[in-house]
C-alpha positions in Angstrom: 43.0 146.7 108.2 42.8 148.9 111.4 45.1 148.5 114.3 42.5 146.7 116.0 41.8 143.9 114.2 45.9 143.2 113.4 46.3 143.3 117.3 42.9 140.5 117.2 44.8 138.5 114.4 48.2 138.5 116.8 46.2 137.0 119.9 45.7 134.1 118.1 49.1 133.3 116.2 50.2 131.4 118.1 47.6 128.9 118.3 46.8 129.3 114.8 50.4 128.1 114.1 50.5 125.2 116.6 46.9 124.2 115.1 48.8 123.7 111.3 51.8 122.4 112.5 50.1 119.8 114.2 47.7 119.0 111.3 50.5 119.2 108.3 54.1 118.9 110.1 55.5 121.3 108.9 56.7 124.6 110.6 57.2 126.6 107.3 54.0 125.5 105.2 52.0 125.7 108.7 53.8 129.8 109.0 52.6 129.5 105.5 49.0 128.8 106.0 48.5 131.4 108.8 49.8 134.2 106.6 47.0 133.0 104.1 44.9 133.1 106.9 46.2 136.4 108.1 45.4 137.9 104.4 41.4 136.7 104.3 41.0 138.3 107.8 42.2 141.3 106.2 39.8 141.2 103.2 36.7 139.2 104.9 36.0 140.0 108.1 32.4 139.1 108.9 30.6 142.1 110.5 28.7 140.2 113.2 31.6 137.9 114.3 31.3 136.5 117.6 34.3 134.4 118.0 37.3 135.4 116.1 39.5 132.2 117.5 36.5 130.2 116.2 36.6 132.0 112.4 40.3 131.6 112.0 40.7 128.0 113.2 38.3 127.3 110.4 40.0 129.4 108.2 43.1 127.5 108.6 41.3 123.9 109.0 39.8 124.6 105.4 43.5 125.8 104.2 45.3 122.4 105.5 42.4 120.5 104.6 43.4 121.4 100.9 47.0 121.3 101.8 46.7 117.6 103.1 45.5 116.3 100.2 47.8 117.7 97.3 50.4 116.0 99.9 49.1 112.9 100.5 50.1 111.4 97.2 53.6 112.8 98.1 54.0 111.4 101.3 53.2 108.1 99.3 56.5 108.5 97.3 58.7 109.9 100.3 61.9 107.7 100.4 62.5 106.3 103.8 60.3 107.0 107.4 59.2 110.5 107.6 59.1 112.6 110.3 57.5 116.0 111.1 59.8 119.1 110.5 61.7 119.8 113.6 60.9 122.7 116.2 63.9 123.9 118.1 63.8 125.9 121.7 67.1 126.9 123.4 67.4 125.3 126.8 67.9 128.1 128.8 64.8 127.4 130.4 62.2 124.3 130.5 59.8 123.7 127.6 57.1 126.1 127.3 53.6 125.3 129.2 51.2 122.6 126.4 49.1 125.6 125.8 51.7 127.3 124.1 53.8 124.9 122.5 53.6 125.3 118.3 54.6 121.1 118.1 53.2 118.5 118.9 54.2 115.1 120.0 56.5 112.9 117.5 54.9 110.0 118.6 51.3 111.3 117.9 52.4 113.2 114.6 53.6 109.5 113.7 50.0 108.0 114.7 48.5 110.2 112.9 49.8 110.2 109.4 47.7 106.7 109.6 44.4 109.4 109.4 42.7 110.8 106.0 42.9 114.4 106.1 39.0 114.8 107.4 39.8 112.5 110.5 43.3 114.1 111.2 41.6 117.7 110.8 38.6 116.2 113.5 41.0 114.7 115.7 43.2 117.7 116.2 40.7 120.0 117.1 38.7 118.1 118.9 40.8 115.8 121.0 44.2 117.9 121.0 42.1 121.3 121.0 39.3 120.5 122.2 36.8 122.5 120.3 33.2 121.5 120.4 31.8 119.3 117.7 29.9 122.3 116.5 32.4 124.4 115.9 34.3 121.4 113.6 31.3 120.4 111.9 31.1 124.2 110.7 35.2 124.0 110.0 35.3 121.1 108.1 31.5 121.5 106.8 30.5 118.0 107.7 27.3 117.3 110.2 27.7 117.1 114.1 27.2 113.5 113.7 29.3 112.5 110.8 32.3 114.7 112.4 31.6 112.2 115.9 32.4 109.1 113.5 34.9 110.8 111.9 36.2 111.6 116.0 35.6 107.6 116.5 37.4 106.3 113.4 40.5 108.3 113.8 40.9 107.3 117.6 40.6 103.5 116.5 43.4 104.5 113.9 45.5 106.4 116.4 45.0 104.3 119.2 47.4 104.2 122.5 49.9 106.5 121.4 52.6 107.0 123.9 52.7 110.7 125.9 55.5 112.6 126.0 57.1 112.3 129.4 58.5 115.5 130.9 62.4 115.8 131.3 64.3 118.7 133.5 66.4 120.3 131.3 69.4 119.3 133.5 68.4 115.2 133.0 67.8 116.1 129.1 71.3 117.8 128.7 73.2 115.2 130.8 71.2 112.5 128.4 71.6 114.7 124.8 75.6 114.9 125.5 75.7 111.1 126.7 74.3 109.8 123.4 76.2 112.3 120.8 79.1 111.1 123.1 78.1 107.4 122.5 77.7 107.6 118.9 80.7 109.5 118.4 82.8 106.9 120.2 81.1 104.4 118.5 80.5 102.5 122.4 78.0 100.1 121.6 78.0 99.0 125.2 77.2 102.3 126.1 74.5 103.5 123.7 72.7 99.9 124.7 73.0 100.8 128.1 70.8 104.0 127.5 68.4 102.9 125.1 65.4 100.6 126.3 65.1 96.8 125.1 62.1 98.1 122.7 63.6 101.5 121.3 63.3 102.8 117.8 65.7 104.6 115.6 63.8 106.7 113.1 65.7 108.5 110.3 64.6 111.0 107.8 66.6 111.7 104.8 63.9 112.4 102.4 66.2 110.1 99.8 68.5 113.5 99.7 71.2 112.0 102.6 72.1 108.9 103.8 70.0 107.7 106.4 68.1 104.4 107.7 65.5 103.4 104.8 64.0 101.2 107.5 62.8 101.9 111.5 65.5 100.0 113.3 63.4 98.0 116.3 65.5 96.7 120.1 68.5 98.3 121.9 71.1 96.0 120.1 70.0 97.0 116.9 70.2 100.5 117.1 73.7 100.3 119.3 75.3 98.1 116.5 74.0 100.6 113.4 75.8 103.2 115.4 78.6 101.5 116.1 78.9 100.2 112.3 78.6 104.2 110.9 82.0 104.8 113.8 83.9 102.1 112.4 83.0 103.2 108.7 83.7 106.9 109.6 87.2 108.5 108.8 89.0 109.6 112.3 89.8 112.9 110.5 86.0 113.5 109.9 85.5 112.3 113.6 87.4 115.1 114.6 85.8 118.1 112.9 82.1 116.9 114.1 80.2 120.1 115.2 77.3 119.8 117.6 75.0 122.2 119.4 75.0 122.6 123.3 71.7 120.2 124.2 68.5 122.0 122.8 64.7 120.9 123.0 63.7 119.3 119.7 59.6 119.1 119.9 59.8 118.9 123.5 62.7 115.9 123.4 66.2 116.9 124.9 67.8 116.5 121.2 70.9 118.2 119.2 71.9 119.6 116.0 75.1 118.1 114.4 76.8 118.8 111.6 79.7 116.6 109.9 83.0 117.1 108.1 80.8 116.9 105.3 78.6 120.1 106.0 75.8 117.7 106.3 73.2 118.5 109.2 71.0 116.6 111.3 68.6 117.0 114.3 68.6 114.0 116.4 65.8 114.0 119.5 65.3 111.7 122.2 62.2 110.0 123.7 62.9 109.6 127.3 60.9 107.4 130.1 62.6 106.5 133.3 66.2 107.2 132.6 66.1 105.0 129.0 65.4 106.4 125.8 62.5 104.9 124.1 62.9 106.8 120.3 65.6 108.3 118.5 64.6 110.5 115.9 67.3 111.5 113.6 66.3 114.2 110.6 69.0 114.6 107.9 66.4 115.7 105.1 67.4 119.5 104.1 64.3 120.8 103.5 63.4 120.2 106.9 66.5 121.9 108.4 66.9 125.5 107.5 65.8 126.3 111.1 68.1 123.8 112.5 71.1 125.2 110.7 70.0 129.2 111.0 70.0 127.8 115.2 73.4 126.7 115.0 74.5 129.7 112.8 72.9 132.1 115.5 74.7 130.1 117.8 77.9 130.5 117.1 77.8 133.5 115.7 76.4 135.1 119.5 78.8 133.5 121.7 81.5 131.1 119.6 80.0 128.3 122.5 76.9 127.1 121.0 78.5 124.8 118.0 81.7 123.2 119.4 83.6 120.6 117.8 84.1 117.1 120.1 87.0 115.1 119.8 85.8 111.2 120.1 87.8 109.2 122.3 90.7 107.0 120.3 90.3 109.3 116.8 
């Protein structure tokens, strides 16, 4: 491969990852799937190519097509809710711009596990990257008009999904170490306070940790399950709790934890008007190895990055 063409291949990483993540949810099998990609540029170039950003997102389309379905029957036997693996960004500065963002909504990754893999491929690049009908029917190698149903069924399917409201990083710190706080304390007052009267808790543990095997629905709920892990937790434990300073977790002011246990979790928080609307709590290993390679890095550059936190009364 000449100099070139890598230097082609680079200018379109980025979206190449964002484009699997968002389609299997999955940071590692979506690095995975560009590499692929990455390799059949290498070998198969076509001579007369006009757009290269065009070839490769069908490339990887046509990779996560085949992906999707060897994991649907998967996600069928997963134990518990699942959630998309998380993406972690320091919060030395605000979220990146859309454009370059590799994740994608929680919410809409959510809605869209309700899609086949030919109306979640559609969907994705047409309404989230908005490539023309053309271009997917080629992709997906369908007919303009079957990839407009296709377009039409999945929107039914996905329906009013809920945006992702932007949060300062100074509001999302002050929230992030206001809830680890809460559940630490076990302040059921508190953590009702923050959370709206319709939130969710959501927690992955892949059947490998303890976690919720059900969404929890309302404030009250979620503040008492909290509450109920404080008063079953050992004070000792309490007090060798780890946490990260406030991070972005896909966009949501969020937090890596780990216990007296050497267990780790990310938890992320959707926010709208001051109250949190979604908790989404990810305990499943497979999913962390970012998380705890973050929290490693962390401590290991400055010793402030992973601190332990003392609840109140332990």
């Amino acid at each position: 491969m000449s100099n070139a063409s890598a230097i082609e291949f680079e200018r379109h990483r980025a979206f190449l990852t964002r484009l699997a993540y968002s389609m299997l949810g999955s940071l590692a099998d979506a690095q995975d799937i560009v590499q692929d990609a990455f390799l059949r540029w290498h070998g198969s170039i076509p001579a007369d190519l006009a757009s290269p950003r065009a070839w490769l997102a069908k490339i990887v389309t046509r990779l996560c097509l085949d992906w999707m379905k060897s994991a649907r029957a998967r996600r069928e036997d997963y134990v518990g809710p699942w959630l998309p693996e998380p993406v972690l960004e320091r919060f030395a500065s605000p979220p990146p711009a859309v454009d370059d963002r590799i994740d994608a909504p929680v919410a809409l990754m959510l809605a869209l596990e309700r899609l086949s893999p030919l109306e979640r491929a559609v969907f994705i690049l047409h309404d989230l990257f908005d490539m023309e009908i053309g271009e997917i029917a080629e992709a997906i190698d369908r007919n303009e008009a079957a990839c407009r149903q296709l377009v039409a069924r999945a929107r039914g399917h996905v329906g009013q999904t809920r945006q992702r409201f932007a949060v300062d990083a100074d509001e999302a710190a002050r929230l992030a170490t206001a809830f680890f706080e809460a559940t630490r304390s076990g302040n059921a007052t508190v953590l009702r306070d923050m959370l709206a009267e319709a939130a969710t808790l959501h927690s992955d543990g892949g059947g490998k940790r303890p976690a919720s095997l059900n969404i929890l629905f309302s404030a009250d709920k979620i503040s008492r399950f909290f509450a109920g892990l404080f008063q079953k937790s050992d004070p000792e434990d309490r007090s060798r709790m780890r946490w990260s300073r406030p991070l972005w977790i896909n966009g949501l002011p969020g937090y890596v934890s780990i216990d007296a246990k050497g267990t780790i979790q990310t938890t992320a928080l959707e926010v709208e008007g001051g109250k949190i609307l979604a908790v989404y709590v990810i305990r499943n290993p497979d999913k962390l190895a970012d998380a705890e390679a973050f929290l490693t890095d962390g401590a290991a550059e400055s010793g402030g990055d992973v601190r332990p936190i003392r609840a109140p009364g332990s």
